[in-house]
NUKOLRO-455169 format. One record per residue: x, y, z of N, C-alpha, C in turn; residue number from 1. Coordinates in steps of 0.001 Angstrom, whole numbers, padded with zeros to 6 digits, always signed. Example, Ala and Ser with C-alpha at 12.3 -4.5 7.8 and 13.67 -1.06 7.14 Angstrom:
# residues 2
(lumvo (+013190; -005690; +007800); (+012300; -004500; +007800); (+013200; -003300; +007800); 1)
(lumvo (+012850; -002250; +007080); (+013670; -001060; +007140); (+012900; +000030; +007870); 2)
//
This chain:
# residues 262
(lumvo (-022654; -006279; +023983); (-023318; -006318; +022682); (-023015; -007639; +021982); 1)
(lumvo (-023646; -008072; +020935); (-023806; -009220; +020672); (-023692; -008997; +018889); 2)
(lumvo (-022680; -009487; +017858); (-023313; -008768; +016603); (-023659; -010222; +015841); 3)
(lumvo (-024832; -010636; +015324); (-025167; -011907; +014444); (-025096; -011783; +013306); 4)
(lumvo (-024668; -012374; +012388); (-025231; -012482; +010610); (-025773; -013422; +010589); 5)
(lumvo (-026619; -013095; +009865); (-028144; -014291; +009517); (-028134; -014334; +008243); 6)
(lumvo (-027842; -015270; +007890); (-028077; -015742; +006173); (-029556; -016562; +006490); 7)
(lumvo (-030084; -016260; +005787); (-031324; -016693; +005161); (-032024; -016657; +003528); 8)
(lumvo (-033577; -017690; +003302); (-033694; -017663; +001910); (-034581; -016520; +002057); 9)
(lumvo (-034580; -015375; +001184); (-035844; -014556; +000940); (-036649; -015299; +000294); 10)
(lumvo (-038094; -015159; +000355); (-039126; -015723; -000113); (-039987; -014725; -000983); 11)
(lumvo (-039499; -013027; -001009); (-040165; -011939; -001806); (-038926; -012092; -002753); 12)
(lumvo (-037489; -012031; -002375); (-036881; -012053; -003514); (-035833; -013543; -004079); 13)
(lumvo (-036345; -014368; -003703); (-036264; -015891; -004204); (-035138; -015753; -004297); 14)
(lumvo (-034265; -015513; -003657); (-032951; -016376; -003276); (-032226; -015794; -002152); 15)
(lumvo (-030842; -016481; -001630); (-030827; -016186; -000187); (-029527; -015016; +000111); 16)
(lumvo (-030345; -014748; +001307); (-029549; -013226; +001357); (-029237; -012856; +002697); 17)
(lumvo (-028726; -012251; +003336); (-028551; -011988; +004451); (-028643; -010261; +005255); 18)
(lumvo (-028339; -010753; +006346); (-028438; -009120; +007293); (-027910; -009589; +008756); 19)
(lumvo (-027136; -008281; +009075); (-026217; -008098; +010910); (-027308; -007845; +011344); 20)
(lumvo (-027211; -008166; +013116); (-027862; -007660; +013574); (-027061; -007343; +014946); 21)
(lumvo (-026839; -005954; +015539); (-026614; -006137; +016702); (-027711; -005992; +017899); 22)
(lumvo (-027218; -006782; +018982); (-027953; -006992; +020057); (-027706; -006299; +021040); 23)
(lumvo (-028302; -005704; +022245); (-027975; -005539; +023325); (-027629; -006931; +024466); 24)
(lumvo (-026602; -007034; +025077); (-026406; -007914; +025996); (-028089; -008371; +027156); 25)
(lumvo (-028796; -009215; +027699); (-029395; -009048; +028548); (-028510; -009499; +029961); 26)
(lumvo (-029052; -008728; +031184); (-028406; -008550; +032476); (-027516; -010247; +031923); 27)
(lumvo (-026881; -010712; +033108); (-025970; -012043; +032853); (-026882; -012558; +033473); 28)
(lumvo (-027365; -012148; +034943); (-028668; -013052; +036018); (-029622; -013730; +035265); 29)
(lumvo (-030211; -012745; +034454); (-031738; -013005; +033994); (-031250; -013540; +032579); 30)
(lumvo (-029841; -013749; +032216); (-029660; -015003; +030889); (-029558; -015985; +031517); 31)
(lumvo (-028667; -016133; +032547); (-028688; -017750; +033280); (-029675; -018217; +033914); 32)
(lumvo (-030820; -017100; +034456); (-032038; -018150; +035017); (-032933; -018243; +033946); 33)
(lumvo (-033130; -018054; +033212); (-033957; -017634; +031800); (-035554; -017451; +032439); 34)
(lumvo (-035718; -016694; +033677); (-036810; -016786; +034531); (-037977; -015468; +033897); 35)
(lumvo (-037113; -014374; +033208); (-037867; -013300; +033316); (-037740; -013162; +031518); 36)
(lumvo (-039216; -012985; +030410); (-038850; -012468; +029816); (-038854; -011254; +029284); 37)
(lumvo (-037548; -011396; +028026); (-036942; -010085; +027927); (-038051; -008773; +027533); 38)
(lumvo (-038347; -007960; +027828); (-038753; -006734; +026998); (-038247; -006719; +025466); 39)
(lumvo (-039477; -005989; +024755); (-038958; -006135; +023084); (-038178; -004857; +023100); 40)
(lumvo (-036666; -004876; +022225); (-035899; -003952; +022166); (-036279; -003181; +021387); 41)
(lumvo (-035760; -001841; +021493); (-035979; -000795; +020021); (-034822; -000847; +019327); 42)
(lumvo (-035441; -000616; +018199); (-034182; -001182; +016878); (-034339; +000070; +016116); 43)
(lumvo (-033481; +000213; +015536); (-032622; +000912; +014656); (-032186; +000262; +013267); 44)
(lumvo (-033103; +000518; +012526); (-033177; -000502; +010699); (-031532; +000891; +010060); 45)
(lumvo (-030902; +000346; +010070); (-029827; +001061; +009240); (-029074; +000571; +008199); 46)
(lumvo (-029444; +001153; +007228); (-029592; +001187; +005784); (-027985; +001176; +005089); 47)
(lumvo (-027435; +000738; +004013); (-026206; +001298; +003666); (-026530; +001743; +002235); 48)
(lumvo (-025429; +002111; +001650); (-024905; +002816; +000043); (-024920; +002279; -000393); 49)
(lumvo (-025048; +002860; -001999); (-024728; +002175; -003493); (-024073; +000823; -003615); 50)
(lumvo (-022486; +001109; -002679); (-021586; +000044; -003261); (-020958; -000928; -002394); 51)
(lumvo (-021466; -000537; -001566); (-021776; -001711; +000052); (-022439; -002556; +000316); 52)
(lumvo (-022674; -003290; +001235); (-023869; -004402; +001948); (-023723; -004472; +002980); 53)
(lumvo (-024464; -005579; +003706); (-025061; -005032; +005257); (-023844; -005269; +006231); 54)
(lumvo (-023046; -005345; +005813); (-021206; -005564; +006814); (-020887; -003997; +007023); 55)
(lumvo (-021221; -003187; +006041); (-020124; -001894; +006026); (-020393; -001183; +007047); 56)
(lumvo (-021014; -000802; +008011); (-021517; +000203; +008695); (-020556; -000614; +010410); 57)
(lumvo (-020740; -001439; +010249); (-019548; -002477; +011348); (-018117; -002568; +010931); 58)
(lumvo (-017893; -002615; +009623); (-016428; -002458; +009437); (-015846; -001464; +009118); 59)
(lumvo (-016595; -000599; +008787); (-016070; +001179; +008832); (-016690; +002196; +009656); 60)
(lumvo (-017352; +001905; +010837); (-017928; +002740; +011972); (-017766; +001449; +013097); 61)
(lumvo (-017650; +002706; +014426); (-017956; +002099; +015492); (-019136; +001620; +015692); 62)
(lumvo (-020385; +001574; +015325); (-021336; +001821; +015694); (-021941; +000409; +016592); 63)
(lumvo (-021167; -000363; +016717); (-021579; -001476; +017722); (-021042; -001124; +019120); 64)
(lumvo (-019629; -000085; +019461); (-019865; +000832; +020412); (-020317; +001665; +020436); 65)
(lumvo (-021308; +002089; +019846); (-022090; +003699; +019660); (-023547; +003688; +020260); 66)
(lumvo (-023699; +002102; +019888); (-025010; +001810; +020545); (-025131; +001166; +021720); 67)
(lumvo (-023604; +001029; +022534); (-023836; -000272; +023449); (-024411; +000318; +024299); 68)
(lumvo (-024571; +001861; +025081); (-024880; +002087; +026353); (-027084; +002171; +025977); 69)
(lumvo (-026755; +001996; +024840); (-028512; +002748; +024712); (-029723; +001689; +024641); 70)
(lumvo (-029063; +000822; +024636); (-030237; -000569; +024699); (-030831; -000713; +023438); 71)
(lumvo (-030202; -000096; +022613); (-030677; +000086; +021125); (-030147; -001320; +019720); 72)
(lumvo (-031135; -002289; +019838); (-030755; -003259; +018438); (-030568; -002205; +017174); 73)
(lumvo (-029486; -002972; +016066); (-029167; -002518; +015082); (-029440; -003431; +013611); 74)
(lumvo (-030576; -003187; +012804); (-030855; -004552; +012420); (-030411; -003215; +010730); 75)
(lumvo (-029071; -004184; +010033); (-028398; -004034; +008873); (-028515; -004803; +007883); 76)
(lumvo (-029597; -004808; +006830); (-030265; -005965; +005947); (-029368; -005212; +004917); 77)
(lumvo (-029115; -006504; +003624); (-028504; -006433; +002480); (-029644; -005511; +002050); 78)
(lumvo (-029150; -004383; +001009); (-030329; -003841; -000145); (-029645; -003995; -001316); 79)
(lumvo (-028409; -004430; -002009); (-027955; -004863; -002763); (-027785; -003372; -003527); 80)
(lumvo (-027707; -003405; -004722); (-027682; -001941; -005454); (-028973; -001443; -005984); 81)
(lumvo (-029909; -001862; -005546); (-031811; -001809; -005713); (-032351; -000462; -005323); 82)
(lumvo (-031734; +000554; -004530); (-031879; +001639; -004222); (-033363; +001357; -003229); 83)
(lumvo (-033327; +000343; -002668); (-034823; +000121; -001940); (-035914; +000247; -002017); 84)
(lumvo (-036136; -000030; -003478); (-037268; -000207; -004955); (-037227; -001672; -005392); 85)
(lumvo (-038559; -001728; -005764); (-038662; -002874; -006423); (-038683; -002749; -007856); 86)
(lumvo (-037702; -002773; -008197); (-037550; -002799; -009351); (-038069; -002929; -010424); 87)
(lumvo (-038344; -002137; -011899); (-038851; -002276; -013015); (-038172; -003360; -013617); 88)
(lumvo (-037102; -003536; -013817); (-036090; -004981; -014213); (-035603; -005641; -013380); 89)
(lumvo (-035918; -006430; -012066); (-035355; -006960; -011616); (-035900; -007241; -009557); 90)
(lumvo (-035449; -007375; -008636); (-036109; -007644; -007584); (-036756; -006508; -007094); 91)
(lumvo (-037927; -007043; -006360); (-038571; -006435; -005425); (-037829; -005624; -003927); 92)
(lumvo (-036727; -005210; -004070); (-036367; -004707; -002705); (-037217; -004092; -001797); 93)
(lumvo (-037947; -003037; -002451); (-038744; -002008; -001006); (-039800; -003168; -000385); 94)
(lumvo (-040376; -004248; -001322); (-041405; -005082; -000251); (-040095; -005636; +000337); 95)
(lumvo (-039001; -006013; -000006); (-038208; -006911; +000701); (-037889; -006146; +002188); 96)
(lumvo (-037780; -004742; +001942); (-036687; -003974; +002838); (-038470; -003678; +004041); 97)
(lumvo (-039728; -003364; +003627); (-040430; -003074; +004424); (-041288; -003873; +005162); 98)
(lumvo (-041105; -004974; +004442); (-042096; -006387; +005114); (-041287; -007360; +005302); 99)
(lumvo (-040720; -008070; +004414); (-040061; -009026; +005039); (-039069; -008878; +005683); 100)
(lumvo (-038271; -007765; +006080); (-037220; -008136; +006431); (-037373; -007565; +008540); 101)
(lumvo (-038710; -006556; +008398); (-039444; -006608; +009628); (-039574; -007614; +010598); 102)
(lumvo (-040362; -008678; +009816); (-040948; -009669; +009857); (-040557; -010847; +010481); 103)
(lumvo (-039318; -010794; +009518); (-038454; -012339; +009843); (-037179; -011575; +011044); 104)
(lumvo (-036711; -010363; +011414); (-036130; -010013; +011978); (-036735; -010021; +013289); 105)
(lumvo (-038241; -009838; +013536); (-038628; -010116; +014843); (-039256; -011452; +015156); 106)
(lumvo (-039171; -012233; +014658); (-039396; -013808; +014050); (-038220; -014250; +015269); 107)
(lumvo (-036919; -013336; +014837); (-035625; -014128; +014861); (-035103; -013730; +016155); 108)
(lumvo (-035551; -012135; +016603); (-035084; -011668; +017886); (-036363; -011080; +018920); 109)
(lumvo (-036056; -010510; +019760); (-036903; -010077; +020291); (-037253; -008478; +020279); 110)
(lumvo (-037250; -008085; +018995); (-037527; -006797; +018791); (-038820; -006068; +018881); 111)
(lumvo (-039003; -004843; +019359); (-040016; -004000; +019272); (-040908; -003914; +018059); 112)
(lumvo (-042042; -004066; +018039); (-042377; -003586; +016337); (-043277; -002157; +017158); 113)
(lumvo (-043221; -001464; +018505); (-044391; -000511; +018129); (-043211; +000682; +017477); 114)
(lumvo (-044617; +001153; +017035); (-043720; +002743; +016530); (-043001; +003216; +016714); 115)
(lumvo (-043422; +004252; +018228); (-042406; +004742; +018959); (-040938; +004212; +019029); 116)
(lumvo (-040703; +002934; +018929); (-039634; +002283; +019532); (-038814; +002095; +018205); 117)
(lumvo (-039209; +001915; +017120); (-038399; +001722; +015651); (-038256; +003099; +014797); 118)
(lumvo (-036272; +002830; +014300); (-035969; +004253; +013947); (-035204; +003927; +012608); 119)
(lumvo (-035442; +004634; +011320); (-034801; +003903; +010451); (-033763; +005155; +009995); 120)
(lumvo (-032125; +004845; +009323); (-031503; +005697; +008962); (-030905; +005090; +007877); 121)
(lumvo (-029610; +005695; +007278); (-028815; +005495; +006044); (-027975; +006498; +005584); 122)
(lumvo (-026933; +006056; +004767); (-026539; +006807; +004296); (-026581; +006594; +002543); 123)
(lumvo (-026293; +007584; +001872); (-026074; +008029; +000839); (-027542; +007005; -000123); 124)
(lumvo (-027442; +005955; -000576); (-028443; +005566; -001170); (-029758; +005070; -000075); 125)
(lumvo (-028537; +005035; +001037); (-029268; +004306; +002086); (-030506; +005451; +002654); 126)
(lumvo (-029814; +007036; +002885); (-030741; +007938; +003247); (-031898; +008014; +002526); 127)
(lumvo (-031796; +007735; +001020); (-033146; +007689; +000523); (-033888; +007009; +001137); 128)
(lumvo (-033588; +005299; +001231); (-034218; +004417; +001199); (-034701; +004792; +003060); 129)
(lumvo (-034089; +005172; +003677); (-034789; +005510; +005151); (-035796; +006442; +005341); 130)
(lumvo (-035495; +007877; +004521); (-036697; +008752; +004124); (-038063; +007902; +003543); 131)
(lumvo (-037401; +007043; +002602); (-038517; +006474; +001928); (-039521; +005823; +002524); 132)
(lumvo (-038905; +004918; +003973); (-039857; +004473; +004845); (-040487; +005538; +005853); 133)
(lumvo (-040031; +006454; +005868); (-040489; +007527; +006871); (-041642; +007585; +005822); 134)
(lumvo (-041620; +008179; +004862); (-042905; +008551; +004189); (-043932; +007551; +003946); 135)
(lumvo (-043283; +005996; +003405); (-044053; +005519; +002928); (-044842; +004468; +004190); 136)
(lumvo (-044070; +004209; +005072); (-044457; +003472; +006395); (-044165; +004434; +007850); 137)
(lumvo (-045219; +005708; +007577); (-044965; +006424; +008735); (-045484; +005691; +009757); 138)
(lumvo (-046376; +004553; +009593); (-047025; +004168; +010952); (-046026; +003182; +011589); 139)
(lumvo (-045229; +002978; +011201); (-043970; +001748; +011323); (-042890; +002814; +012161); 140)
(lumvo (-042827; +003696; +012071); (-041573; +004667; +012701); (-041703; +006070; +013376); 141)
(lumvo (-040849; +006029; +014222); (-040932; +007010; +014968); (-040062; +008519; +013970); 142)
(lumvo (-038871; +008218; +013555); (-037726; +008979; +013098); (-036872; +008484; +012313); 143)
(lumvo (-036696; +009020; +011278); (-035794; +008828; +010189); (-034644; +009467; +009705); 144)
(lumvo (-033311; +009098; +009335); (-032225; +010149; +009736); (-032002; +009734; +008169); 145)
(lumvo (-031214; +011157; +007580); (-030243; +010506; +006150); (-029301; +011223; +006251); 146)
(lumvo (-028219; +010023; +006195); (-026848; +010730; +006013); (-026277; +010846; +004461); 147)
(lumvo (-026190; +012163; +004222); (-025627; +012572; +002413); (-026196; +011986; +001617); 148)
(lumvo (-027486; +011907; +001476); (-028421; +010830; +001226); (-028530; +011503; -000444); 149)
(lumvo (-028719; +010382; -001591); (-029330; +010414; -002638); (-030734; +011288; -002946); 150)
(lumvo (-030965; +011889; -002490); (-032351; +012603; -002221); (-033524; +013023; -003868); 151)
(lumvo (-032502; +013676; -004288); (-033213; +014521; -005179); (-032985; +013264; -006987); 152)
(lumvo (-033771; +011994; -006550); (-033411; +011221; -007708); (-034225; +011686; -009017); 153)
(lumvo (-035235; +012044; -008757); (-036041; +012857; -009689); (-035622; +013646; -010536); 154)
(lumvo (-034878; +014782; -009826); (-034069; +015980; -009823); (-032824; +015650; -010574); 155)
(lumvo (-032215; +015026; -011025); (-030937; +014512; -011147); (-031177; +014119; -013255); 156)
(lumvo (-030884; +015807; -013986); (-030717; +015093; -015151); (-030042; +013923; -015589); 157)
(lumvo (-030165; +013381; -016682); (-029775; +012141; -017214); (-028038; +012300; -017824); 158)
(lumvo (-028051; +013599; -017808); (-026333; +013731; -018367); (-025136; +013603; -017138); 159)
(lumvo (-025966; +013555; -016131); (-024883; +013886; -015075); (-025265; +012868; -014037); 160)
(lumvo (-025715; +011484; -014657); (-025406; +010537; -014328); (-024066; +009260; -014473); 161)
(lumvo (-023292; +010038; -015272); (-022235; +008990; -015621); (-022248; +008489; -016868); 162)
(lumvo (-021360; +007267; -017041); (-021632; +006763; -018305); (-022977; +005634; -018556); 163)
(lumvo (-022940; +004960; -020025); (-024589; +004266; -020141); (-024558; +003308; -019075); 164)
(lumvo (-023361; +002503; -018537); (-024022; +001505; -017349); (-024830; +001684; -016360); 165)
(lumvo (-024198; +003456; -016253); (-024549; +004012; -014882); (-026579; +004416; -014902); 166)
(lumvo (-026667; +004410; -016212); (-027607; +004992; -016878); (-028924; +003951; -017008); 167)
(lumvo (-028543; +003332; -017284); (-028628; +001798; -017554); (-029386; +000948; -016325); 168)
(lumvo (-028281; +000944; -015511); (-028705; +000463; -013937); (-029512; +001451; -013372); 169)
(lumvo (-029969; +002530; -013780); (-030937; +003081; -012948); (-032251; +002899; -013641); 170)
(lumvo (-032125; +002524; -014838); (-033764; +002442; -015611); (-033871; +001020; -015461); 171)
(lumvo (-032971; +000241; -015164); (-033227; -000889; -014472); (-033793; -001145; -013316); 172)
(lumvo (-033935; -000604; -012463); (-033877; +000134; -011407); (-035415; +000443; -011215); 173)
(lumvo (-035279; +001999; -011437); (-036391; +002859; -012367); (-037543; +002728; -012839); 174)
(lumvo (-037059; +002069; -014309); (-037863; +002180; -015034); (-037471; +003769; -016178); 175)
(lumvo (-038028; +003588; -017130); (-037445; +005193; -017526); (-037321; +006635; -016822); 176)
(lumvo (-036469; +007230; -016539); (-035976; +007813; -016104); (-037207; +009192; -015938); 177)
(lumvo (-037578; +009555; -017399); (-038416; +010660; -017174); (-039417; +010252; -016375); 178)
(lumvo (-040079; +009147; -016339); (-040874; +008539; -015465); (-041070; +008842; -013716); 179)
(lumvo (-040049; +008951; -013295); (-039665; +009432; -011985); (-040132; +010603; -011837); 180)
(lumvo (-040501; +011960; -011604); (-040994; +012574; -011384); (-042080; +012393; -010674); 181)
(lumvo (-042591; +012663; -009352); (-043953; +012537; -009316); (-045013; +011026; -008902); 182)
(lumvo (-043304; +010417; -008632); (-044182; +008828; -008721); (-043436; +008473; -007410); 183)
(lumvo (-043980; +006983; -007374); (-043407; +006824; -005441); (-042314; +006333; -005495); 184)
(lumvo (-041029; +006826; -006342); (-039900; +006786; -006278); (-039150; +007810; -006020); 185)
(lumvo (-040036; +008896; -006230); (-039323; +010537; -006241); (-039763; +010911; -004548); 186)
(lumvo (-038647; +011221; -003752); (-038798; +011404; -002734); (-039689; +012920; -002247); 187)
(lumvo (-039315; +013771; -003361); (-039793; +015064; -003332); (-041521; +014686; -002945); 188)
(lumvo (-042262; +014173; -004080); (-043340; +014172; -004495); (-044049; +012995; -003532); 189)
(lumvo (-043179; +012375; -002737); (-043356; +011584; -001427); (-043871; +012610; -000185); 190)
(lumvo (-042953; +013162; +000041); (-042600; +014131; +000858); (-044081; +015185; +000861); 191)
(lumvo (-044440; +014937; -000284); (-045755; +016386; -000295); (-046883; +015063; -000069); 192)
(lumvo (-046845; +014592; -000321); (-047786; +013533; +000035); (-048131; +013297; +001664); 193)
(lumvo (-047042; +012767; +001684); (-047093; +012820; +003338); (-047435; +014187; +004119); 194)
(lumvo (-046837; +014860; +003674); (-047324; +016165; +004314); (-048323; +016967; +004665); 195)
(lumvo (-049442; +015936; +003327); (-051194; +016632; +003611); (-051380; +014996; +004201); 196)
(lumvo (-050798; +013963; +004461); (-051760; +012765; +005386); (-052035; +013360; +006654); 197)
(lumvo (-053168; +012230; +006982); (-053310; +012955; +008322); (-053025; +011816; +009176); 198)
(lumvo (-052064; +010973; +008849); (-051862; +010050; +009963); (-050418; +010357; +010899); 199)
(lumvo (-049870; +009403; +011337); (-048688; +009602; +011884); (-047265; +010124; +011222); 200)
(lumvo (-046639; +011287; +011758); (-045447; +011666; +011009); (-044148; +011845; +011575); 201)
(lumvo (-043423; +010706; +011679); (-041872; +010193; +012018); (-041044; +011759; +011794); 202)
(lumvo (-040424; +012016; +012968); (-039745; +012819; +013048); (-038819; +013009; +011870); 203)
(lumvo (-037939; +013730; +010874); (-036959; +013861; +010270); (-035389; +013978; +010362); 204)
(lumvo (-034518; +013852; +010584); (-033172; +014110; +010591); (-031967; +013921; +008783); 205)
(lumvo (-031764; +014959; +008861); (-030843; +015784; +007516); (-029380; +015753; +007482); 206)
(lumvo (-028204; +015400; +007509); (-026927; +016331; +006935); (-026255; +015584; +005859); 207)
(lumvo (-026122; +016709; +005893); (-024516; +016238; +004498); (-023597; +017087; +004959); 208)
(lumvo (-022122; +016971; +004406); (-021060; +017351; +004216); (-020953; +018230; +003141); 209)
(lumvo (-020033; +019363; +003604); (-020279; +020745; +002188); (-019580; +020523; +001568); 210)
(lumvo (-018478; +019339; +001351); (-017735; +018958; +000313); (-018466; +017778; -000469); 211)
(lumvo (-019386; +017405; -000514); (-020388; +016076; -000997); (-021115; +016367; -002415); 212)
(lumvo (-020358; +015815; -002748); (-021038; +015827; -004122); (-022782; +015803; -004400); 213)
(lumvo (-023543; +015222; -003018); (-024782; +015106; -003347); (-025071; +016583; -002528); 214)
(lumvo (-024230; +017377; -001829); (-024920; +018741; -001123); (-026174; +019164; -002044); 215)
(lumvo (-025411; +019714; -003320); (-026888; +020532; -003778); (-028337; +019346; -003737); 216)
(lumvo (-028105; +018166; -003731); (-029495; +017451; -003661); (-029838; +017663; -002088); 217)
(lumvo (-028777; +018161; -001463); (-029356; +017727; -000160); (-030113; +019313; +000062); 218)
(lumvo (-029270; +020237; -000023); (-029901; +021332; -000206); (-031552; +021455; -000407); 219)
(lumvo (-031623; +021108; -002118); (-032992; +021516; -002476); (-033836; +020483; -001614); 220)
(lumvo (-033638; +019487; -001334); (-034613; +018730; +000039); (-034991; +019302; +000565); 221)
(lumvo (-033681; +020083; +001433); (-034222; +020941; +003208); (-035009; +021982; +002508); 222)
(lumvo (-034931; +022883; +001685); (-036158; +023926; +001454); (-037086; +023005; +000922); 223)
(lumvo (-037362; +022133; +000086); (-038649; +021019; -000172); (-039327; +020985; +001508); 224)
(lumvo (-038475; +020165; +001826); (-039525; +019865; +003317); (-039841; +021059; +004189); 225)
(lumvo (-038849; +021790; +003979); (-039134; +023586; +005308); (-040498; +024417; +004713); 226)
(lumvo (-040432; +024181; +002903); (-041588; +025209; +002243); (-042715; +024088; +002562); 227)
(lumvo (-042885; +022656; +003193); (-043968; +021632; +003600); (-044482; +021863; +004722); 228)
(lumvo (-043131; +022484; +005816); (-043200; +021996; +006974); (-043146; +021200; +007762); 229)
(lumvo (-042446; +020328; +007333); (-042149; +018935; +007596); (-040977; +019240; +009116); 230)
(lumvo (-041301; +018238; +010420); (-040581; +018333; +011276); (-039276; +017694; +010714); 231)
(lumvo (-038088; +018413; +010365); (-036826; +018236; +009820); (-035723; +019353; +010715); 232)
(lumvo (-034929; +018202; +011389); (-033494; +018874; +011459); (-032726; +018728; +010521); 233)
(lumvo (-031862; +019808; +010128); (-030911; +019762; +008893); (-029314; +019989; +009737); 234)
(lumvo (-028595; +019626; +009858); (-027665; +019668; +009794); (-026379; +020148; +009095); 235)
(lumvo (-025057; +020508; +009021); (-024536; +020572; +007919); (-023086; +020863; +008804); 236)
(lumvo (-021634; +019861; +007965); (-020274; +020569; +008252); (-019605; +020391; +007440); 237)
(lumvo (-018015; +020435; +007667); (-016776; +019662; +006392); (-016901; +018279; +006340); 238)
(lumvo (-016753; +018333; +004916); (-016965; +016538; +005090); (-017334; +015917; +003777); 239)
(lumvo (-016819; +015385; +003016); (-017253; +014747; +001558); (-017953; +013529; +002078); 240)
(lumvo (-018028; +013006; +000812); (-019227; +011517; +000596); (-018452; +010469; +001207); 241)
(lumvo (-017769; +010328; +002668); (-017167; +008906; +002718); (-017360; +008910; +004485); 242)
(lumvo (-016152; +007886; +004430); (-016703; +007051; +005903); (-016424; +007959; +006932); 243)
(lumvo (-014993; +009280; +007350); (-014871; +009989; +007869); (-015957; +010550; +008705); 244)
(lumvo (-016648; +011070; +007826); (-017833; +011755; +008014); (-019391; +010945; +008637); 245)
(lumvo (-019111; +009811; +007814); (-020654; +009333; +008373); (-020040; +008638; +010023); 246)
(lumvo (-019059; +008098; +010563); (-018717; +007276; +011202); (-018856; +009043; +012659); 247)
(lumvo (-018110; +009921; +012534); (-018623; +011488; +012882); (-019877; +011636; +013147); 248)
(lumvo (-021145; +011478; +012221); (-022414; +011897; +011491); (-023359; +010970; +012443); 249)
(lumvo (-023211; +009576; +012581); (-023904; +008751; +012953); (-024175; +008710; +014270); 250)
(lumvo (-022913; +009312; +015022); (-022931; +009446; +016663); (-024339; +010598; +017007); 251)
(lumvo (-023844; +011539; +015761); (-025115; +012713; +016156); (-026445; +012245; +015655); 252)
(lumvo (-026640; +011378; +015201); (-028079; +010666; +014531); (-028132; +009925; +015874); 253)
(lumvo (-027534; +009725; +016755); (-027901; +008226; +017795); (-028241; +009445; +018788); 254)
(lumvo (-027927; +010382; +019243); (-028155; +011662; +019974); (-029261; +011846; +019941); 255)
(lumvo (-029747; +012454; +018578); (-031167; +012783; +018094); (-032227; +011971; +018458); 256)
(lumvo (-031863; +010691; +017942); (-033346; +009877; +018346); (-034016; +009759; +019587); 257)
(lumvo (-035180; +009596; +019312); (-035966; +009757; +020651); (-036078; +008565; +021257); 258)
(lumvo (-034771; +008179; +021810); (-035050; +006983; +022642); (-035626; +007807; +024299); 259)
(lumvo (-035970; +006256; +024564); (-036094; +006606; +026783); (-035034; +006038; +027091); 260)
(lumvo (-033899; +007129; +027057); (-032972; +006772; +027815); (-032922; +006962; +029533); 261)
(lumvo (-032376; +006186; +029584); (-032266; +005786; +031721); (-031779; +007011; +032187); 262)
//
């Protein structure tokens, strides 16, 4: 395996930013004759949390041995604290996270762009933002996993968000808060959307931990999507909101996906 950081300038969000990427090794033969080329890999867009960036998922999971036997790229773009929205105050992340960062990532490697072959996941803010492409770019993906994922942002009165920063940064975010409901930020009201398209629909993958503070959001999800019908595995064990668990969590998300394995 091979892991790169790529600093680069964004050009959707005007200034420069970066993202890991891991690689699969190619044979050693066919690097030294450079005679044959490579097949485009399937990648795996994996998303991180609130209070992370695109390093954490390498420095608190194995997951650069998790993927070595599967031929599977791992492409880990900054989303900064943007929740993978473009923001009412501030950058454009979701064009950043769904176009450009596609874009310039297969620009840069030799990645797959068909469907079948691209799988996006995350955890906690990150699971939104992976659901979010399942719904909003089903033709882009095969399967989408969320680990203890932010789900129910809609859902989430305004008192039991914390104090005003916390409050603050999300209508930043946002936009006003009551606003969310119903709009293409609320995953719920995503979710029913997609559910009467009639185009392509990326498999689902679900868990949280029953000690997780976001369970009950994760909860009212799985009956959201089961009363849709939405193809969703749900999952569920011990396990609060931290790395224990997702570093556990992630092996069974690499299981799930529908790669062609050898």
């Amino acid at each position: 395996m091979a892991l790169i950081h790529c600093n680069f300038f964004s050009d959707t969000l005007r200034v420069s930013t970066s993202m890991d990427v891991i690689l699969p090794q190619p044979p050693a033969m066919q690097a030294a004759a450079g005679r044959a080329r490579r097949k485009p890999i399937p990648t795996l867009w994996l998303l991180h949390g609130l209070s992370d960036d695109h390093t954490i998922w390498q420095r608190r999971t194995s997951i650069e041995r998790y993927v070595a036997p599967l031929n599977l790229a791992v492409v880990m773009p900054n989303g900064f604290r943007g929740f993978y929205t473009d923001m009412a105050h501030g950058y454009p992340y979701w064009t950043h996270l769904s176009e450009e960062i596609p874009r310039l990532a297969r620009a840069f490697f030799p990645l797959s762009a068909a469907r079948e072959e691209n799988f996006a996941a995350g955890l906690s803010m990150g699971g939104y933002g992976a659901f979010k492409l399942a719904f909003k770019r089903p033709e882009m993906f095969a399967a989408a996993a969320s680990l203890s994922g932010g789900l129910d942002i809609a859902g989430t009165p305004a008192h039991a968000l914390g104090d005003a920063f916390r409050r603050r940064e999300l209508m930043d975010t946002f936009g006003p808060l009551r606003a969310i409901p119903g709009s293409d930020n609320d995953l719920f009201a995503l979710a029913k959307k997609f559910a009467k398209s009639k185009g392509p629909k990326p498999a689902l993958y679900q868990c949280c931990g029953t000690e997780d503070g976001l369970y009950p959001h994760n909860l009212r999800f799985r009956e959201h999507a089961r009363s849709l019908g939405l193809d969703l595995t749900y999952e569920e064990g011990p396990g609060g909101h931290d790395w224990g668990f997702w570093d556990r969590w992630i092996q069974r998300v690499l299981d799930w996906l529908p790669l062609r394995r050898a």
